[in-house]
PAVEX-395162 format. One record per residue (C-alpha): x, y, z; residue in one letter. Coordinates in steps of 0.1 Angstrom, whole numbers, padded with zeros to 4 digits, always signed. Layout:
BEGIN
XYZA ...
//
This chain:
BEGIN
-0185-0036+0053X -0183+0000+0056X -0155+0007+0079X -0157+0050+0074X -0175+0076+0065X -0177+0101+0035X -0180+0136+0046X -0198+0143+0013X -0224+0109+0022X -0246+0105+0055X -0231+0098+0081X -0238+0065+0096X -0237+0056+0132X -0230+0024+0155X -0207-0002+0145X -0189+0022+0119X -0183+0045+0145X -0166+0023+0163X -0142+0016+0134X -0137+0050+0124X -0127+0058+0165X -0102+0033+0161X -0089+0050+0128X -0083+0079+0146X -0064+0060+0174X -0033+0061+0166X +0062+0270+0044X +0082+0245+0021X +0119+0251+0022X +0126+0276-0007X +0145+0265-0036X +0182+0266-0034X +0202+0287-0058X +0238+0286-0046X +0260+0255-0044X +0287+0250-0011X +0281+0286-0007X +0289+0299+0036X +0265+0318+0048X +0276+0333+0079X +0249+0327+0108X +0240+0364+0126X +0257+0359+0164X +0227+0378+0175X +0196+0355+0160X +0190+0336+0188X +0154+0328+0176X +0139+0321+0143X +0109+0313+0125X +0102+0279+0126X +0081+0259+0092X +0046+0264+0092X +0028+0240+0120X +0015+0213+0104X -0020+0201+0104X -0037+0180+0132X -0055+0163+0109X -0065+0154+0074X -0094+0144+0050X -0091+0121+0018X -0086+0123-0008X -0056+0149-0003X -0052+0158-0036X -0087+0177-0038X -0088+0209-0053X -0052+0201-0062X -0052+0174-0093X -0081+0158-0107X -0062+0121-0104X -0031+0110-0092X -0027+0074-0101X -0001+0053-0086X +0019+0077-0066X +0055+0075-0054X +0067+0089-0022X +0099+0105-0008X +0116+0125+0014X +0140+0154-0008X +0169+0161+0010X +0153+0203+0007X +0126+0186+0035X +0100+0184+0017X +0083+0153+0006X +0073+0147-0033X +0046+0121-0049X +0047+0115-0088X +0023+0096-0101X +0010+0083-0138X +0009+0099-0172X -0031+0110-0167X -0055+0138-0168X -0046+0158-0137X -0066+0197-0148X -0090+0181-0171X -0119+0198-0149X -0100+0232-0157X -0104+0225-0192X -0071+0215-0198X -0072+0188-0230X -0043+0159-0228X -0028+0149-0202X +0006+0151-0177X +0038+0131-0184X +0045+0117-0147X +0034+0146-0129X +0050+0157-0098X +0035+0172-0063X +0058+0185-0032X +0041+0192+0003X +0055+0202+0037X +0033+0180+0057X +0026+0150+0030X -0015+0163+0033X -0012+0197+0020X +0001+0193-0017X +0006+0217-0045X +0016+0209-0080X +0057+0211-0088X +0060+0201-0124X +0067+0171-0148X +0089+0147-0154X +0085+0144-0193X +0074+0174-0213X +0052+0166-0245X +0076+0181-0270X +0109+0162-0254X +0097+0127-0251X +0128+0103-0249X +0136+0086-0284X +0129+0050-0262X +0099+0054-0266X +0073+0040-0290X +0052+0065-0306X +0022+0056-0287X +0039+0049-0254X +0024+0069-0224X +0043+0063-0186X +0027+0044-0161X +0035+0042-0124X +0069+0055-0114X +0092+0049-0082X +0111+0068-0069X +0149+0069-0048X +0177+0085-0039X +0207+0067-0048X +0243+0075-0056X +0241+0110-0041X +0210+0117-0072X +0173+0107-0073X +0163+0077-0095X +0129+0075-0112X +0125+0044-0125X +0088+0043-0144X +0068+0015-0167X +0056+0023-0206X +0024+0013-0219X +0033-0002-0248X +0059-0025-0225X +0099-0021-0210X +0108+0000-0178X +0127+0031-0184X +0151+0055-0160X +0154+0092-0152X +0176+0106-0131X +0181+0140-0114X +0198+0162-0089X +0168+0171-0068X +0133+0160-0071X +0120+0184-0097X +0146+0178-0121X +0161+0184-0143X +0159+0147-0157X +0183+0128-0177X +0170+0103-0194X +0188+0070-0198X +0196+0062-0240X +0182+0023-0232X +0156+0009-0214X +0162-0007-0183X +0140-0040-0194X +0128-0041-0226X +0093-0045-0237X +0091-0079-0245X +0092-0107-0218X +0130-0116-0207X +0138-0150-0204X +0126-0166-0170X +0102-0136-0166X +0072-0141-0189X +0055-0115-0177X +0043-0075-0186X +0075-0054-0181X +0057-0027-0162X +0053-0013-0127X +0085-0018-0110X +0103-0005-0079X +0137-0006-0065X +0146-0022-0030X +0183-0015-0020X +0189-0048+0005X +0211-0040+0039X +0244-0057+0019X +0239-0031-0007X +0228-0049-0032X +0202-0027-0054X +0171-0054-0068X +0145-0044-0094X +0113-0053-0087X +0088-0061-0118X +0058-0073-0134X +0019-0071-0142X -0007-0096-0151X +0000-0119-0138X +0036-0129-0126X +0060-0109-0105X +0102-0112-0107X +0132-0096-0094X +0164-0093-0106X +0201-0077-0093X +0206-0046-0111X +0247-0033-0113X +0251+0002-0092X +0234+0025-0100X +0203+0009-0118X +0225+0005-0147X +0213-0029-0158X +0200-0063-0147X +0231-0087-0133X +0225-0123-0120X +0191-0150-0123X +0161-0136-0128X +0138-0151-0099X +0100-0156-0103X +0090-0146-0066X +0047-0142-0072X +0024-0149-0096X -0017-0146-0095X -0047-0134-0112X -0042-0098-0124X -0008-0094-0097X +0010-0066-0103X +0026-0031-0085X +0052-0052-0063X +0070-0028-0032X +0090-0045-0011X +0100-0031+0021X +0122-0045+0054X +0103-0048+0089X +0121-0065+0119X +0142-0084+0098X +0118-0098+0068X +0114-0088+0036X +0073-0078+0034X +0064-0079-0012X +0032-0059-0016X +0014-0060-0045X -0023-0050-0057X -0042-0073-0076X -0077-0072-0098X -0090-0040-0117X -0074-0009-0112X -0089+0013-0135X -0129+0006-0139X -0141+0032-0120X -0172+0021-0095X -0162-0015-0106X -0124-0015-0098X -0112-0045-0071X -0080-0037-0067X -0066-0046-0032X -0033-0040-0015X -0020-0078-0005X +0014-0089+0010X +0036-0119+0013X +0071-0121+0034X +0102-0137+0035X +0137-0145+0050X +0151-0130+0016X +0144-0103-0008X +0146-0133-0035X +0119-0152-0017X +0102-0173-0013X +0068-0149+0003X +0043-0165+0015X +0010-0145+0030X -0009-0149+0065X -0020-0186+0057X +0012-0197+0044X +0005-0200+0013X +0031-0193-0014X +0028-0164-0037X +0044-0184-0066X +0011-0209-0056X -0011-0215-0085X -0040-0196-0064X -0051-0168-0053X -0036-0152-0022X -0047-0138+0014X -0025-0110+0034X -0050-0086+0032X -0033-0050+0040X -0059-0028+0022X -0089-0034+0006X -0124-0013-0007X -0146-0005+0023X -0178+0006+0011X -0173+0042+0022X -0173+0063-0011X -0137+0045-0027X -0131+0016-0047X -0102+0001-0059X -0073+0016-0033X -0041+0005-0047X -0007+0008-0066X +0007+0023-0036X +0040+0031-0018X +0056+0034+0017X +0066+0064+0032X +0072+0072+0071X +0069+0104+0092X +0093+0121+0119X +0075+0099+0143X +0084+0070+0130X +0048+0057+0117X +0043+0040+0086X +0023+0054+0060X +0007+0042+0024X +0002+0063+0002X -0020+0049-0029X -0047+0059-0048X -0088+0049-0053X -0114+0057-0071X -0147+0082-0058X -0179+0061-0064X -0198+0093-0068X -0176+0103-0098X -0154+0076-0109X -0151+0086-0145X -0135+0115-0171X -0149+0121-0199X -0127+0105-0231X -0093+0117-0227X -0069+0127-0259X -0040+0106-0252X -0006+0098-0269X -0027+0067-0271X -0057+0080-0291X -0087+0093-0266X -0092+0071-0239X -0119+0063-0209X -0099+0064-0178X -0112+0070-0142X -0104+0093-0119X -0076+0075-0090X -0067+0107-0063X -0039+0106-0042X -0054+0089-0012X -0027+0084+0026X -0033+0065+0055X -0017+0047+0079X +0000+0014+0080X +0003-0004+0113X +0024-0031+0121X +0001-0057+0142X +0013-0097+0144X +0041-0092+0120X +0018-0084+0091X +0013-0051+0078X -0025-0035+0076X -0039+0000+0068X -0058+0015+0095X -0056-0013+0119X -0079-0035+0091X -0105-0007+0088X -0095+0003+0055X -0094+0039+0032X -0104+0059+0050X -0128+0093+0040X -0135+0111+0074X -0108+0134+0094X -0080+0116+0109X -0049+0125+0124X -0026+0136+0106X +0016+0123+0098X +0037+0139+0121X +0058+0162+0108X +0069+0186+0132X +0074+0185+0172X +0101+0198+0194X +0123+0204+0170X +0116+0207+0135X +0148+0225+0114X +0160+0226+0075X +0184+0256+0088X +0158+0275+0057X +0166+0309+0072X +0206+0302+0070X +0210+0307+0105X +0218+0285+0139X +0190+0302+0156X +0176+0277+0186X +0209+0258+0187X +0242+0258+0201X +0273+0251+0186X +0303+0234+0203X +0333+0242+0178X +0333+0250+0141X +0298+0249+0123X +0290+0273+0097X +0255+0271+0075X +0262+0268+0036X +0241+0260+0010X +0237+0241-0019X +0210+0233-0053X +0191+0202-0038X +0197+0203+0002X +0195+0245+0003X +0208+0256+0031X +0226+0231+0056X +0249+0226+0086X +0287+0221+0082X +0303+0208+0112X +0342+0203+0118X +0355+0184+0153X +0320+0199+0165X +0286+0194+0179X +0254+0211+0176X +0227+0210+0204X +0190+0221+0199X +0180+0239+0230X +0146+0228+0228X +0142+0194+0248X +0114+0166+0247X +0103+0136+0274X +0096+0100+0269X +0097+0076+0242X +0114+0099+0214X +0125+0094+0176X +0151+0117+0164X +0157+0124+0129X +0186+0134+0107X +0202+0139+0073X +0236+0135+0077X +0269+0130+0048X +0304+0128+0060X +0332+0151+0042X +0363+0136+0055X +0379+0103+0042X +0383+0092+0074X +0356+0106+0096X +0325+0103+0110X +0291+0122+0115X +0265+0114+0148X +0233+0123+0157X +0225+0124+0195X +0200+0121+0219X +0208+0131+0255X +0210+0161+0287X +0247+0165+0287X +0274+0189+0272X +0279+0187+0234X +0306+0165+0222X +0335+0196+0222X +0357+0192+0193X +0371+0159+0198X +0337+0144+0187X +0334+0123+0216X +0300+0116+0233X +0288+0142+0264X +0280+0128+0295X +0240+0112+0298X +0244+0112+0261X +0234+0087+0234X +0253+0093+0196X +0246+0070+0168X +0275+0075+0146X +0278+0068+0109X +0319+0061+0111X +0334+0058+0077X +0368+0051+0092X +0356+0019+0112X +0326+0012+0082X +0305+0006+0110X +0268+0022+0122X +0277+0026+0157X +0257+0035+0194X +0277+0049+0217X +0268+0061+0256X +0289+0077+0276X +0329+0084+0274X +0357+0063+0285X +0363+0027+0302X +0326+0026+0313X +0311+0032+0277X +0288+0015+0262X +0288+0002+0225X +0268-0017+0201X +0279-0015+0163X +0267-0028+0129X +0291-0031+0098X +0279-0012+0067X +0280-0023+0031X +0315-0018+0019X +0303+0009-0009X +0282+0028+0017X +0278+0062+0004X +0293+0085+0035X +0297+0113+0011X +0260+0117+0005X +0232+0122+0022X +0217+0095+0043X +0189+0091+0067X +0198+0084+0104X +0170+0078+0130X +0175+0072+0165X +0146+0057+0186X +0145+0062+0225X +0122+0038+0245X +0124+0055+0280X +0105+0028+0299X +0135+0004+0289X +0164+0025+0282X +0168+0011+0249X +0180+0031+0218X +0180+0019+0179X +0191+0037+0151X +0192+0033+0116X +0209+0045+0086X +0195+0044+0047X +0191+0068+0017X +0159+0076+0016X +0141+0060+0052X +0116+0043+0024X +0116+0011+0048X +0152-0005+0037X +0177+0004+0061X +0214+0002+0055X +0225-0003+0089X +0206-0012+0122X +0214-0013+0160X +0206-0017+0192X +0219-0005+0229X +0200-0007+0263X +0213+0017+0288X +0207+0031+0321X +0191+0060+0332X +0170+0070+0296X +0141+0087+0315X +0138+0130+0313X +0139+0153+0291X +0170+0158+0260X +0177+0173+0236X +0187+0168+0197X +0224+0175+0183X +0240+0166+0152X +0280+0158+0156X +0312+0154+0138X +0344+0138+0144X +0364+0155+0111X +0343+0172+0088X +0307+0164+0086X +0272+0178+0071X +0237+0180+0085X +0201+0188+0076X +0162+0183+0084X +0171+0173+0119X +0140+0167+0140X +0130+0154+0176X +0094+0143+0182X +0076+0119+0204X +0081+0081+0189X +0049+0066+0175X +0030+0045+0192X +0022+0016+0174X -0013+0002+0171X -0011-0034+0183X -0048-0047+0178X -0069-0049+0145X -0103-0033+0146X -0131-0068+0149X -0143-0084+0117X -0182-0092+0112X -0191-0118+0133X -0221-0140+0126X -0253-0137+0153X -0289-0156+0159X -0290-0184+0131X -0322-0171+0110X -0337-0204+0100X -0361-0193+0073X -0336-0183+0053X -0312-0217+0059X -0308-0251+0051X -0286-0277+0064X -0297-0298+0031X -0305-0328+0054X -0339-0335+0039X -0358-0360+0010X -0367-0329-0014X -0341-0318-0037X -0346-0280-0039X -0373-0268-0059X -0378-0297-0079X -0410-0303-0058X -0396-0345-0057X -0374-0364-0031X -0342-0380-0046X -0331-0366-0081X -0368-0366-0098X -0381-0347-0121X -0388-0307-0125X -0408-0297-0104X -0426-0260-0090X -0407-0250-0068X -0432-0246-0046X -0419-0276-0022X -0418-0270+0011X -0380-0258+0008X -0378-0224+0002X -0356-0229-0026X -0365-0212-0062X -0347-0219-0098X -0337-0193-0118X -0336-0213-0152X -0334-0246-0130X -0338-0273-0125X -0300-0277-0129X -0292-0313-0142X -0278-0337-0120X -0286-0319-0088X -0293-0340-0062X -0292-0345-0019X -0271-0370-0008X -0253-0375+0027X -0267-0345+0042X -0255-0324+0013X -0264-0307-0023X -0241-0319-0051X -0247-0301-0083X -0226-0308-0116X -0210-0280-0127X -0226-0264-0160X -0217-0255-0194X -0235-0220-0185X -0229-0184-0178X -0235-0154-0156X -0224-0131-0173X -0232-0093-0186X -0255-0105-0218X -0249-0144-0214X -0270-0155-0187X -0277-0188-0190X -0264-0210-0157X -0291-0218-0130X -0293-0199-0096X -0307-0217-0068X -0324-0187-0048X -0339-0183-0017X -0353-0152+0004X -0330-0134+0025X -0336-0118+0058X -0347-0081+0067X -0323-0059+0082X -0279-0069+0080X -0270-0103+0080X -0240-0133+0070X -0246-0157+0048X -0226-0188+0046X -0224-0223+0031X -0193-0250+0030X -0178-0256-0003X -0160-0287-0015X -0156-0287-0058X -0138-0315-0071X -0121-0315-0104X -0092-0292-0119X -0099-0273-0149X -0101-0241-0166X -0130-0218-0159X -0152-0239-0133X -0169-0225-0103X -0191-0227-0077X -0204-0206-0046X -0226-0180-0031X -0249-0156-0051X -0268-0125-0037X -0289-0116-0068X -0312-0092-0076X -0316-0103-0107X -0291-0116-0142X -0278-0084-0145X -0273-0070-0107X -0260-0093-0082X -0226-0101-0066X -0208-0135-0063X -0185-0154-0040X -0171-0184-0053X -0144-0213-0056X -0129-0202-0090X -0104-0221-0115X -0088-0196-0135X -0062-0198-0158X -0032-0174-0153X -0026-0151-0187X +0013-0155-0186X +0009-0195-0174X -0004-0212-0205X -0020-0245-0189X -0026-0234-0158X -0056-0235-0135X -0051-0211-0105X -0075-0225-0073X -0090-0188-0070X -0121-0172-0044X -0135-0147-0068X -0160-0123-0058X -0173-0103-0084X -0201-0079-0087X -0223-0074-0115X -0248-0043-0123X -0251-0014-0145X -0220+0006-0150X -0238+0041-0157X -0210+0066-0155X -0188+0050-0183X -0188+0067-0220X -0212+0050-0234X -0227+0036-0202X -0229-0003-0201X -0262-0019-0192X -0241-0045-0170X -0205-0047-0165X -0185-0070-0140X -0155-0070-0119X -0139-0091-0093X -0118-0087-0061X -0097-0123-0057X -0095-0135-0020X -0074-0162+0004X -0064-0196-0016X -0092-0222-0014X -0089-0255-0008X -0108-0287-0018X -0133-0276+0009X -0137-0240+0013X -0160-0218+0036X -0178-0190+0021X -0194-0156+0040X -0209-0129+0024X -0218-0102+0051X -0247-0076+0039X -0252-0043+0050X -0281-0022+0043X -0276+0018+0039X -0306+0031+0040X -0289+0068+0037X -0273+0056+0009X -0296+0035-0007X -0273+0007-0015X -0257-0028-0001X -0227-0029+0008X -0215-0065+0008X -0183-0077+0025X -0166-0112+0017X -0144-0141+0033X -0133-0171+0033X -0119-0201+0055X -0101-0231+0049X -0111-0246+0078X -0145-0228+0090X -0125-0212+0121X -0098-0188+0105X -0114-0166+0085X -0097-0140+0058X -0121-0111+0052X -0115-0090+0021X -0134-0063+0005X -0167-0046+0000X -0186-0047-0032X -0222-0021-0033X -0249-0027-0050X -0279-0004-0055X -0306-0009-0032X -0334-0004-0054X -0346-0043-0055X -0347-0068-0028X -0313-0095-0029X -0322-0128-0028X -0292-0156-0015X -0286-0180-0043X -0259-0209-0051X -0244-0215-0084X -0225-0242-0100X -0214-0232-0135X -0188-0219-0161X -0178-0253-0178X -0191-0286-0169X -0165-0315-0156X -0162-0303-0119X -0187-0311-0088X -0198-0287-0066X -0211-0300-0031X -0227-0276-0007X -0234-0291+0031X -0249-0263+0040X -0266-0227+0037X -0266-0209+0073X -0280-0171+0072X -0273-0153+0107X -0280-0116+0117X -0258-0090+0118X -0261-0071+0158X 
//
């Protein structure tokens, strides 16, 4: 159902307003030009002026009036403060005339809502000799690793290729081989596309692949230099593809999309997620249910909404000073999903427009889930957090707002710009904060043998032996000790907690420490990775007493040490409930049936007889029906499954119709289909007619790189004219895939009528036990004919479809 609003559509009150409260719960540095150049701070610039405030809040998409598209964007932090997103080879100015399109386009922002184009990765006229002559680059990633950043991005002709850099507009290096070639490795038979690198808290550096339909992982040697070790099948499902894996309180969370991507209005791609105790697997989603499992798959974390996007997917993870999670991802505007045809490397192509959509992920039950299960979302909401108390890149070269506590001198260099060199020193922001707090830090350590702290706390600075000030919390990167470290207080009566880093840790470049104050307990963590994308290096705790009041930020150094993009801002606060799924209301009998009587459905006869009306008492219509072999039995309908089809121009399977209710309602029957085999299926129908309805069924599909298989699949699927392509089709279809079924399976479709609008918005789950139910995403249909509910039982014949009910409720 429609969890938002679009500022551009009506604005609808009442339930969706409840939703989209609960949504709302919850200068860029200039480019360096100088490498390890000093640059004296001025002893009399005791104020400066701070970045540009950032914005309370934020509309999607936040690439308008920016790029056209921005398909399957990549997220990081640069080490200049700045965040970047790079996305897909597409169209990005083709509505400022500009023919062709962009080689993995870049965009930087201060705020990660206010973005402005920074350049590509690939020019047209230096296209690496890897590549295929009609290759274009699809979906990179993004990281910082080995002290450089690594894009790692997919071809469309097959095999993932590597870039590399020394800051995050280049220039690029391309790698002389590709990383995985374009045909299938062994124990991977899968489309060598849309990868992404996870970098475990061992060190160990995995490569994440695979599209359509099976997802793998392999070691890769430092570096990214090649694949090392098994390859492990860890998912596998209809249309799976764009893994991300991230780390969350100890498990290792594999997101993925699945469905269309890229078919405009039609697209059902959805964000899903499994976890596990090991970044080899085995995930399995909110059910339990494995993702190697020859079905479809639940974990819903973000699917369509019915508000003005479809398809919201491909996405990565990115999280503000603040310490809240945020995907970034794109979807497709119903109101203009298309370009016109596109002259590609690949010959001119239909593609549809994917903008560069954010939002946030929360954290609720152990499962990750954008907007608290509300979905994209299209109205103002508030923003990232990307400034507070103390906000600093040191971009004016001075210490302005700080004081220093031994030798610190700002210098300079291409990627960081300017930067904070500390020897046997501390630095100390005077500005302070209160209450839960998350401080922030990039911090590299310069001597062989030393270390470099960031600090939360009232007392003195450390002075130049390094050692913590009194009421003062350091977490300490310690290269000598190869340890992440908390330490509070000095002496005897000091508190410790330490966590060993990888033996290769990289002290000499820059890494991300974040140190998180809970003042109600008096416990700190900290953390330590390359690039804070959700795979920390190092974690650890310490409770201590007396956390309460107000403190301020420092950055310190035991030996020599650097330190940038320091920050101190009040600590998220995470969202801990989900926003309520449709729930049904008064049962609305007319349009029900508990299939407990002596007349089969419109065959006007008791028992199995002979064709008949229709017009039986029932309420039940045939769309080309009688179906053969239908029948009552046991309180139930049992119906064959047919060697018919629903589909665009073939429309030959029966549909068992009957009139719905006025106003929103749920509809709902319980499945049971017997039988394994390819392309059967059974399940609910709201249908306007053959060539405008949308489905909900119990699905057996076969998986494209499982030769044999039959994947246990709920399929919902919409059907209607697809006006806006080039040439428009008179009826196109497209499915979102939900929760595995089992051999009985519950099905709800929940219909919502918007009247400003003038369409349907129809929302789906399932249940495999008629209590826990999985909703997934909206489908619309135009609302320019009445929907009728309908069954179906169809595809290929050989499987039995039994129905024990139809129950139609309202919708308060």
């Amino acid at each position: 159902m429609r969890l938002g609003s679009d500022q551009r559509r009506p604005v609808r009150t009442g339930w969706v307003a409840a939703f989209a409260a609960a949504v709302l719960a919850g200068g860029l540095a200039p480019a360096a030009v100088a490498d390890a150049a000093d640059v004296a701070p001025s002893a009399a610039s005791l104020t400066s002026a701070r970045p540009a405030a950032a914005p309370d809040t934020y509309t999607n998409p936040v690439t308008a009036g920016v790029t056209d598209t921005f398909p399957d964007p990549a997220v990081i932090r640069g080490k200049d403060g700045a965040w970047y997103a790079y996305g897909t080879q597409n169209p990005v100015f083709n509505s400022q005339g500009e023919a062709g399109e962009r080689i993995l386009p870049i965009l930087r922002s201060a705020d990660l809502v206010t973005w402005e184009y920074a350049g590509e990765v690939i020019q047209p006229d230096d296209v690496p000799t890897t590549w295929r002559a009609n290759s274009r680059a699809w979906a990179p990633d993004i990281r910082y690793v080995d002290g450089e950043y690594l894009l790692t991005y997919g071809l469309s002709t097959g095999g993932l290729a590597v870039a590399t850099a020394p800051t995050p507009t280049g220039p690029w290096e391309h790698r002389d081989e590709l990383l995985v070639p374009s045909a299938p490795i062994d124990g991977c038979p899968t489309g060598n596309i849309d990868q992404a690198l996870f970098t475990d808290d061992d060190g160990t550096l995995y490569l994440y692949w695979g599209s359509y339909d099976v997802v793998c992982v392999s070691e890769l040697t430092p570096g990214a230099g090649e694949l090392t070790g098994p390859v492990t099948q860890v998912a596998q499902g209809r249309r799976m593809e764009g893994a991300y894996v991230v780390r969350h309180d100890d498990l290792y969370y594999l997101m993925y999309s699945d469905a269309g991507c890229c078919e405009g209005a039609f697209s059902g791609y959805t964000v899903k997620v499994g976890r596990s105790e090991s970044p080899r697997g085995p995930f399995v989603d909110d059910d339990g249910t494995d993702l190697m499992a020859e079905s479809s798959k639940g974990g819903y974390v973000l699917t369509s909404n019915g508000n003005g996007f479809a398809g919201p997917g491909h996405h990565s993870v990115v999280t503000d000073l603040a310490g809240q999670d945020w995907m970034a991802y794109h979807a497709i505007p119903t109101a203009d999903p298309d370009f016109p045809p596109v002259d590609t490397r690949n010959g001119v192509l239909n593609l549809s427009k994917r903008p560069l959509m954010i939002d946030r992920l929360d954290w609720i039950d152990g499962w990750p889930v954008v907007n608290a299960g509300a979905g994209p979302s299209s109205s103002p909401q508030a923003a990232p957090v990307t400034d507070g108390a103390v906000r600093t890149t040191f971009a004016d070269g001075s210490l302005s707002g700080w004081r220093a506590d031994g030798d610190v001198v700002v210098r300079e260099e291409t990627d960081a710009g300017p930067y904070a060199a500390l020897e046997n020193s501390t630095l100390t922001s005077r500005d302070r904060a209160a209450g839960d707090l998350r401080a922030q830090a990039d911090l590299r350590v310069t001597d062989g043998d030393g270390a470099a702290g960031l600090t939360l706390g009232a007392g003195a600075g450390a002075g130049a032996g390094g050692g913590a000030g009194a009421g003062r919390v350091t977490a300490w990167i310690d290269r000598a000790a190869g340890e992440l470290r908390l330490e509070s207080g000095r002496g005897p009566k000091a508190q410790r907690a330490a966590a060993p880093l990888p033996p290769d840790f990289p002290y000499a470049d820059w890494n991300v420490v974040t140190l998180d104050r809970d003042a109600r307990s008096g416990t700190y963590t900290a953390a330590v990775s390359a690039d804070n994308l959700k795979e920390p290096l190092g974690t650890v705790t310490l409770t201590t007493r007396g956390a309460g009041g107000r403190v301020s930020v420092g950055v310190t150094a035991r030996g020599g040490a650097d330190a940038d993009n320091v920050s101190l801002v009040p600590a998220a606060r995470p969202v801990t409930e989900r926003v309520p799924d449709p729930e049904p209301g008064e049962l609305v009998p007319e349009s029900s049936d508990e299939f407990d009587g002596d007349v089969v459905p419109g065959t006007g006869a008791p028992g199995t007889g002979a064709p008949g009306t229709g017009a039986d008492g029932t309420g039940w219509t045939w769309v080309r029906g009688p179906a053969s072999g239908v029948r009552l039995a046991d309180g139930a309908l049992t119906w064959p499954t047919q060697n018919a089809e629903l589909y665009q121009g073939t429309n030959t399977a029966s549909v068992l119709t009957r009139g719905a209710p006025a106003g929103d309602y749920l509809v709902e029957t319980k499945l049971s289909l017997d039988g394994v085999g390819v392309n059967r299926q059974a399940g609910l129908v709201l249908y306007a007619n053959d060539d405008q309805f949308v489905k909900l069924v119990h699905s057996q599909l076969g998986l494209l790189r499982k030769p044999g298989s039959a994947a246990q699949t709920v399929e919902f699927t919409k059907e209607a004219a697809r006006t806006t392509s080039n040439p428009p089709v008179a009826a196109y279809s497209a499915p979102m895939f939900g929760a595995a079924p089992a051999a009985t399976t519950w099905l709800r479709l929940a219909v919502h009528r918007d009247a400003a609008n003038d369409e349907y918005e129809v929302r789906m789950a399932s249940s495999t036990d008629g209590e826990t139910w999985r909703w997934g995403g909206v489908w619309t249909l135009p609302d320019d004919q009445p929907l009728r509910i309908g069954l179906v039982s169809m595809n290929t014949a050989g499987a039995t479809a039994t129905f024990d009910y139809v129950r139609t409720y309202t919708q308060p």
